[in-house]
KEVEXSE-239413 format. One record per atom (N, C-alpha, C, CB): z, y, x; residue in one letter. Coordinates in pm, whole numbers, plus 50000, padded with zeros to 5 digits. Last residue first. Glycine has a CB too. Example, Ala and Ser with C-alpha at 12.3 -4.5 7.8 and 13.67 -1.06 7.14 Angstrom:
BEGIN
507084977551285S507144989451367S507875000351290S505724994051408S507804943151319A507804955051230A507804967051320A509054955351131A
This chain:
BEGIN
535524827751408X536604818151484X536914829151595X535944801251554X535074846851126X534874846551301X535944839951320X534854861151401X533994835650829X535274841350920X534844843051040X536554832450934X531114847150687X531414837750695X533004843450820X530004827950730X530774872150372X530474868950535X531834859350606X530354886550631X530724868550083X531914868050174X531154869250316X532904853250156X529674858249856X529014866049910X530044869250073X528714878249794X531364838049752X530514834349843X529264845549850X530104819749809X533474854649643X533644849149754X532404837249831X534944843749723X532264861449377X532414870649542X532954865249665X533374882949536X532464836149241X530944845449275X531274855449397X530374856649124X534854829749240X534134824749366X532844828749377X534094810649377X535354845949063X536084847649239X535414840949312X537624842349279X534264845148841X534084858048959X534884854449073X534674874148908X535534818748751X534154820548791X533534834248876X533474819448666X538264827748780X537954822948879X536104816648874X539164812748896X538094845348562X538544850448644X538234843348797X539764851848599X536854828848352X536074836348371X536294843948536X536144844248248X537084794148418X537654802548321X536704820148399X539864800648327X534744766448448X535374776148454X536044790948395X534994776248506X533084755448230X533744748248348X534504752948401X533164744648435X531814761448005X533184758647990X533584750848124X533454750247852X528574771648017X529504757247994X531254749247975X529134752048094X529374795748045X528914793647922X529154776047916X527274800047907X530434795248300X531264805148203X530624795148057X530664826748215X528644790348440X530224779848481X530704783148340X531654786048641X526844802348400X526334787448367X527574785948377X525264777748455X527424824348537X526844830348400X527254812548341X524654838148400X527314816848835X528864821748733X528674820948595X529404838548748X524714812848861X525644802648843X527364803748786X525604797448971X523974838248871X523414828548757X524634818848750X521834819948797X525404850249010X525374854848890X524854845848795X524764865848890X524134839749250X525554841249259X526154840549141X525944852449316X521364843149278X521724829549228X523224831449203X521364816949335X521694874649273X521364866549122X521714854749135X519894865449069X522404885649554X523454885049374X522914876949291X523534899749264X520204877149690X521354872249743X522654879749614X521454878149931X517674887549606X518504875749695X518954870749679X519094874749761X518944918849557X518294908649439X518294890349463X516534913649428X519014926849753X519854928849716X519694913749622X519964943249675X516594926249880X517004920749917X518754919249872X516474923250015X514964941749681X514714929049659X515824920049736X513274926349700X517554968949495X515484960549607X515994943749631X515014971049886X517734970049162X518224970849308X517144963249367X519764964649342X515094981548884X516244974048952X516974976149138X515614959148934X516745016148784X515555006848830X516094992648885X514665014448954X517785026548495X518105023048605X517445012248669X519205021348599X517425044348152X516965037948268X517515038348438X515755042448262X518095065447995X519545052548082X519435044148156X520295042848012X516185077147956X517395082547946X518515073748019X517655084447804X514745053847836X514105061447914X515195069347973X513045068647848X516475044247627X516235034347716X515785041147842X515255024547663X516005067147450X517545060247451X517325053147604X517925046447297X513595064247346X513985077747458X514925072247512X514485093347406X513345042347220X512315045247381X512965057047451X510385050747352X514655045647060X515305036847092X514235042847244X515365021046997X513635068846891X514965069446970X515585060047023X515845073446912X511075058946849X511095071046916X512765067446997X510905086246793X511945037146626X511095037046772X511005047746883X509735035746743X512925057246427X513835043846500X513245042046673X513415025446392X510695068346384X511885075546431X512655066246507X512725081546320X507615064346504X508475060746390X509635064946465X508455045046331X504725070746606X505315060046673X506665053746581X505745065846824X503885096546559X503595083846474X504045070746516X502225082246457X504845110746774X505465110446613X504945097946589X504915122646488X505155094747090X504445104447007X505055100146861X502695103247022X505855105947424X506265098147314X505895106447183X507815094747326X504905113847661X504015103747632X504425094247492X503935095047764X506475134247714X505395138347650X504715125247618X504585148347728X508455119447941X508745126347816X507905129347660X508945137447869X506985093748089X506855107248025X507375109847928X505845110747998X507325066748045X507725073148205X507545085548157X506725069448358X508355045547788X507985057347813X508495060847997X508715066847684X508435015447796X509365023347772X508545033047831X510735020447818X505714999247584X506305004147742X507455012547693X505115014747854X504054988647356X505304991247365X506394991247508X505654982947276X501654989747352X502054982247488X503624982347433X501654991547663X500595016847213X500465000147188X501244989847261X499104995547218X502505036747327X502645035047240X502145013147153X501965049047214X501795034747553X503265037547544X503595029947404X503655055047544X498895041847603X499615026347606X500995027847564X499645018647763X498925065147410X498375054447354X498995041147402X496995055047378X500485082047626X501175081047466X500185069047433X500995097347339X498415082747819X499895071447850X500465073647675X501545079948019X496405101247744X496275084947795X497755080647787X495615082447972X498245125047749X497455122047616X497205108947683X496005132347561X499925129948034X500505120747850X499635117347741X501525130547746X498145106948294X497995117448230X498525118048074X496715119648245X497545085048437X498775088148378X499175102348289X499575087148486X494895080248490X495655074648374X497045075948324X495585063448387X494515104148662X493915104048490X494525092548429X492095101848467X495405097548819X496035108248823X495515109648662X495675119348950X493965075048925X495715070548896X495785083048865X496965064249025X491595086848987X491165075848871X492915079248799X490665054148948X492515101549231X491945106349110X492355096849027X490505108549107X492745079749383X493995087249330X493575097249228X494815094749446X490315067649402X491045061349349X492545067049322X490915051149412X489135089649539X488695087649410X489335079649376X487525085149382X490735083149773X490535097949720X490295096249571X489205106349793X489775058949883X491025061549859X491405071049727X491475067049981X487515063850009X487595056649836X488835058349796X487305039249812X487955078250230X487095084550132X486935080350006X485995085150170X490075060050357X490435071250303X489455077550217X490805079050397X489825025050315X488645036450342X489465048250260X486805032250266X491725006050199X491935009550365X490915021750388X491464994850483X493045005749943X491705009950029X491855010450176X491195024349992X495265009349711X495244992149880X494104996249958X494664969049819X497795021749527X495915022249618X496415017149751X494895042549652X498925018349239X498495018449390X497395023649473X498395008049419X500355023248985X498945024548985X499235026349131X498095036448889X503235003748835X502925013148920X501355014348954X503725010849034X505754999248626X504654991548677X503535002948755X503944982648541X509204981848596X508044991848597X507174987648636X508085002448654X512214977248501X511084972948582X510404983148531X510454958448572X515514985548426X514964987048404X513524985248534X515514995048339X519064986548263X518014979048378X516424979148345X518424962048392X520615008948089X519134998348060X518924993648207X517415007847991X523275019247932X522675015748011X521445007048000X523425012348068X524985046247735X524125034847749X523605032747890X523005036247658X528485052147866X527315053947890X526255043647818X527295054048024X530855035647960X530925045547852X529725050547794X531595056247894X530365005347955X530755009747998X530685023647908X530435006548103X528424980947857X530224975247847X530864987347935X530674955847941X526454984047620X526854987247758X528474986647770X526265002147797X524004972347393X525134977147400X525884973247519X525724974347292X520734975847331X521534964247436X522814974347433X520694960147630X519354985847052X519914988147167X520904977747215X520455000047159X517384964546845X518424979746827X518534975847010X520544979246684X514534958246587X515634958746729X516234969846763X515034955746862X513464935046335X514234944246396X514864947146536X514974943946334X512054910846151X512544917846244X512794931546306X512194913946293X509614900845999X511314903045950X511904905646043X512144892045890X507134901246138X507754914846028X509134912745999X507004915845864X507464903546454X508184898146360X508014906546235X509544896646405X505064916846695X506134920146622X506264910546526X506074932646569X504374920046977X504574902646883X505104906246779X505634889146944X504934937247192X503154931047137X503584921147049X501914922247272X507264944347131X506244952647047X505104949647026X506044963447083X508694922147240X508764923747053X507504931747030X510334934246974X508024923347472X507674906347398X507704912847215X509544889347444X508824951047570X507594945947549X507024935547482X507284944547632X511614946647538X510834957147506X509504952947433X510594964547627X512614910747616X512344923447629X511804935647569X511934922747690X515914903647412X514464899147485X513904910147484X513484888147421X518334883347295X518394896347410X516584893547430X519754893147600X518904877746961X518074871647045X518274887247132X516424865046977X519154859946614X519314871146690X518964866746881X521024876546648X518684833546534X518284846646485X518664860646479X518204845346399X517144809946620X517564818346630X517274829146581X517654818346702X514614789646550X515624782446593X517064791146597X515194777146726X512454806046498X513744806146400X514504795646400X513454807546266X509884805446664X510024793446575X511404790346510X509654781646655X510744830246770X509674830446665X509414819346595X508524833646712X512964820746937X513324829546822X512394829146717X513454843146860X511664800247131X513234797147028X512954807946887X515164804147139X510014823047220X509294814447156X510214805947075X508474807247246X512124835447358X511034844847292X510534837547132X509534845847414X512894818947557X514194824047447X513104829047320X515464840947523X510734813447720X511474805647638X512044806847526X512164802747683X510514840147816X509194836047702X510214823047632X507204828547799X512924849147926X512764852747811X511134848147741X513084867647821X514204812548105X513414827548110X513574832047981X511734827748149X515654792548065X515534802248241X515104810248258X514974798948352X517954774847879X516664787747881X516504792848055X517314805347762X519964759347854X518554749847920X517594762247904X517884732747811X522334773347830X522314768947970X520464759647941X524124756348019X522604776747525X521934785647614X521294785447724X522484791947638X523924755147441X522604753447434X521294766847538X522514753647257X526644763247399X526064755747527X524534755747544X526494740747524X526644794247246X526734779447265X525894774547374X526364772147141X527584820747212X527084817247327X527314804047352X527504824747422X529084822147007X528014831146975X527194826947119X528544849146948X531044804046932X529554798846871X528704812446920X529504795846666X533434812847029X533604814446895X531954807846856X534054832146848X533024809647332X534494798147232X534194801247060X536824806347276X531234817547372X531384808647436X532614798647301X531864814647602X532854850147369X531664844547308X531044829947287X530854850047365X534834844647568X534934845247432X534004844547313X535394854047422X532744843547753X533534829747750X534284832447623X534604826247888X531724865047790X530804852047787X531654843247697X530484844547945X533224880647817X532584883447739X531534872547684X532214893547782X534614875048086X535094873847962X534154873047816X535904884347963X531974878948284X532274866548209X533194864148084X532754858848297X532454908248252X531684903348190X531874893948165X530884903748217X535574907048387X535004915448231X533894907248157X534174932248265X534474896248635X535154891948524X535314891448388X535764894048536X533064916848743X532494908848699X533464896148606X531764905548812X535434935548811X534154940148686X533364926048645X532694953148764X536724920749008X537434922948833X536724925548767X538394932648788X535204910549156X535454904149102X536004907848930X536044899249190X532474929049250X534154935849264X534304923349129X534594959749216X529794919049539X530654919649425X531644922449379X530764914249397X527764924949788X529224920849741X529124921549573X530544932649809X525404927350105X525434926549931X526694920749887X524214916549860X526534960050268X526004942650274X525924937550115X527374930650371X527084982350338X525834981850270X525704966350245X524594988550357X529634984250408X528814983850514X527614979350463X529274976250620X531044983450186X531155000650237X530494998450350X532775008750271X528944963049955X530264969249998X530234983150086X531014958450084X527014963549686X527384962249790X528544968549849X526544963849839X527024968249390X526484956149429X526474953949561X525294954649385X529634974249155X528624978249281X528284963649343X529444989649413X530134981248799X530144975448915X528934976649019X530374963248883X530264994848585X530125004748690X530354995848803X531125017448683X529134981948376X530744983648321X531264992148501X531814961448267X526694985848409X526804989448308X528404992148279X526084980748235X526584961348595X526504974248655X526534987248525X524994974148751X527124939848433X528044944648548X528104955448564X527844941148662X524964938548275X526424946848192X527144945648292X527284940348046X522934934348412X523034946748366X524404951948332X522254947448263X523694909848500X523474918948602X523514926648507X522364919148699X523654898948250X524664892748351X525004909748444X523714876448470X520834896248237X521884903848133X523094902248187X521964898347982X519314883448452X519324901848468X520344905548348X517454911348432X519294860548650X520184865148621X520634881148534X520494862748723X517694853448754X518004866348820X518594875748762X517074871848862X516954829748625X517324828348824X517514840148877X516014822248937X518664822748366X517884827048440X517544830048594X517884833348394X520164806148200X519814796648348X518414808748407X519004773948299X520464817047973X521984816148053X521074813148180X523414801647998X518474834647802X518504825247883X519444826548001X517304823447916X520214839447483X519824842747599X519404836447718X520474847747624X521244847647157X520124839447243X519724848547353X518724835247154X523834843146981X522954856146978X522244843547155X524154879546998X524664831846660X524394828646803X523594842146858X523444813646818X527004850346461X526054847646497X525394845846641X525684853846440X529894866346398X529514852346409X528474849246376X530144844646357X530154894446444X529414892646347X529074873446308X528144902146393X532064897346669X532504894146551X531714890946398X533254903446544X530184901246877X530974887246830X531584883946732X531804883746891X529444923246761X528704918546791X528984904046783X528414923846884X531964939846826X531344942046688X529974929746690X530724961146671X532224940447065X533374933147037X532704932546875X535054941347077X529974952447193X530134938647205X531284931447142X530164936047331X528844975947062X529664975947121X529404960347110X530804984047086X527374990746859X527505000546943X528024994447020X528025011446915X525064967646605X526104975846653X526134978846855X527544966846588X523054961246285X522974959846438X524504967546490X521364968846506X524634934846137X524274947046167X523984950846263X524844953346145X523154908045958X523624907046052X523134926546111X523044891646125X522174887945747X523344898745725X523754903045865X524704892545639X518864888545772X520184881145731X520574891245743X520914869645794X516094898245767X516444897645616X517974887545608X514924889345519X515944906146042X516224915945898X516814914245776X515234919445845X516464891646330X515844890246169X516814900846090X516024871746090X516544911746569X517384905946469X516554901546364X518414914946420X517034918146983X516124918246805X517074904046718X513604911546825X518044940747163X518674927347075X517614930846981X520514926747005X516564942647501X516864949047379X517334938247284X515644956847324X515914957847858X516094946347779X516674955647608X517444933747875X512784970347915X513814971347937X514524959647839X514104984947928X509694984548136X509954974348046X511554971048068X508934961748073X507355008748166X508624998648265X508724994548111X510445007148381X504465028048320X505075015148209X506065012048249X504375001748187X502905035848518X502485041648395X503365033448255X500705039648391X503655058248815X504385050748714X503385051648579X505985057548689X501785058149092X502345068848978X502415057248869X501165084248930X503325050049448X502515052049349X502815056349245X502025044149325X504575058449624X503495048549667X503065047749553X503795035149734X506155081649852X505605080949668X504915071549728X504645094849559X509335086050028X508135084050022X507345075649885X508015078250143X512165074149998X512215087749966X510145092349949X513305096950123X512525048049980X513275058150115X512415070050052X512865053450328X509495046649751X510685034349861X510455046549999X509715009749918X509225055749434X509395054849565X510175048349627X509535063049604X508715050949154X507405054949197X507985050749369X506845074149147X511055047249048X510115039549070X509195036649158X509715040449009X512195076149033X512775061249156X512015053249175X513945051049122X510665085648853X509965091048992X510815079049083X510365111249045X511515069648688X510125068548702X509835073148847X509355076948594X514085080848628X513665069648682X512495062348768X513725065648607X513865108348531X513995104648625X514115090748736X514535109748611X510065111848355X511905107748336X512375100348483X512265093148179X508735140448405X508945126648462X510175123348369X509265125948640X507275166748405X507145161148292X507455143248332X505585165948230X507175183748647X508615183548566X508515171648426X508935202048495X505355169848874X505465177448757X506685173448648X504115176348694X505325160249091X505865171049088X506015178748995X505515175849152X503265138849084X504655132049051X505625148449087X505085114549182X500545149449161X501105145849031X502605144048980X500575135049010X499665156849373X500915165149333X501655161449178X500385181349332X498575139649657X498785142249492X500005152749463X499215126649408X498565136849899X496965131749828X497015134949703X496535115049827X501095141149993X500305145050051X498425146049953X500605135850174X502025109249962X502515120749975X501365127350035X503765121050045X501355079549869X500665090249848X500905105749847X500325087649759X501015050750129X502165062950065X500665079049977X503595072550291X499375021350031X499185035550123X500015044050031X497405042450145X500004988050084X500005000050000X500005012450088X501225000149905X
């Protein structure tokens, strides 16, 4: 990838949500212009009794399975409501860690969930969200964590989706993206190919995919009326609380950590306090004899 500082002024225009421009860069240098990210969300069949709500304790109490893939390998609902309840993902020498008590929290959340039916065992055989996706549309389930994007290209007419509720004061979203590059090694094609990326991100073009694609908005301006109120304020909501994911090498070395806490918790093998302890203790750097 070729940095595009210098070749554009696009990403200087006040019309960003601040994520987007994180997106766009690695150490502080632009590699490319954001036209899409994608965030997690609860969809619901409509026609049961089930409300949407602000909080996780309202959520379990609605006694309904709610569907997730426990065996994901990266672990990302796990990961969100850590860093959602303000946990850090490395220590004070940048290395990758964990703070057992935040991640506790979460497993609590598992494991009371876990004990009342809302996180039955059955969770542990999902590893991804097409799995969970395809459970829900064949109404094995009927409520369900899945992405942005799976509902808006698939919509359910008896369905509905509200906001991933944040185990901290703040909404929060974890949040991917998707970026317009340029790989040319010929600076003279280069040129016209940052053109081309400067017209597709442009808000009259990006409100259409924003809008069909059901992307979480990178432009303020790229969110349009006819899109529906609910829809409007769940895309801003998400755009607003967006948080990109952590780099890759972070990513490593927390998720199998997280997955397998996520699996101790939902299987009942471990209680929640000592499924975080030994999630941080094998991030641990090994003793010096």
């Amino acid at each position: 990838l070729f940095p595009l500082d210098g070749s554009t002024t696009a990403l200087q225009d006040s019309d960003w949500y601040d994520y987007a421009r994180q997106l766009a860069q690695i150490q502080n240098v632009s590699f490319g212009l954001p036209f899409g990210a994608d965030a997690l969300l609860i969809a619901v069949r409509s026609n049961k009794p089930i409300q949407p709500s602000n909080d996780w304790n309202s959520l379990l109490n609605q006694n309904q399975p709610l569907l997730f893939p426990a065996a994901d390998p990266q672990a990302l609902l796990t990961l969100q409501l850590y860093l959602s309840a303000g946990g850090s993902l490395t220590n004070e020498t940048g290395q990758p860690a964990l703070e057992p008590e935040i991640l506790s929290n979460v497993l609590t959340l598992y494991a009371n969930g876990a004990q009342q039916g809302i996180f039955p065992l059955s969770l542990a055989q999902y590893e991804d969200y097409q799995q969970t996706w395809q459970a829900y549309t064949e109404q094995r389930f009927d409520r369900l964590v899945t992405w942005n994007t799976f509902y808006m290209a698939n919509q359910q007419p008896d369905s509905n989706v509200f906001l991933l509720p944040s185990l901290g004061e703040q909404p929060f979203a974890l949040t991917t993206g998707w970026l317009w590059a340029v790989t040319d090694p010929l600076p003279e094609r280069r040129q016209t190919s940052i053109r081309l990326a400067e017209f597709l991100v442009e808000p009259g073009f990006l409100s259409s995919w924003t809008s069909s694609r059901g992307y979480v908005p990178v432009r303020p301006s790229s969110v349009q009326s006819e899109m529906g109120t609910n829809t409007i304020d769940i895309l801003e909501t998400l755009a607003r609380s967006a948080t990109i994911y952590p780099t890759q090498d972070i990513m490593s070395s927390i998720s199998p950590v997280l997955q397998e806490a996520t699996l101790s918790v939902i299987r009942l093998q471990y209680n929640p306090e000592q499924a975080a302890k030994n999630a941080a203790d094998k991030l641990q750097p090994p003793a010096v004899q």
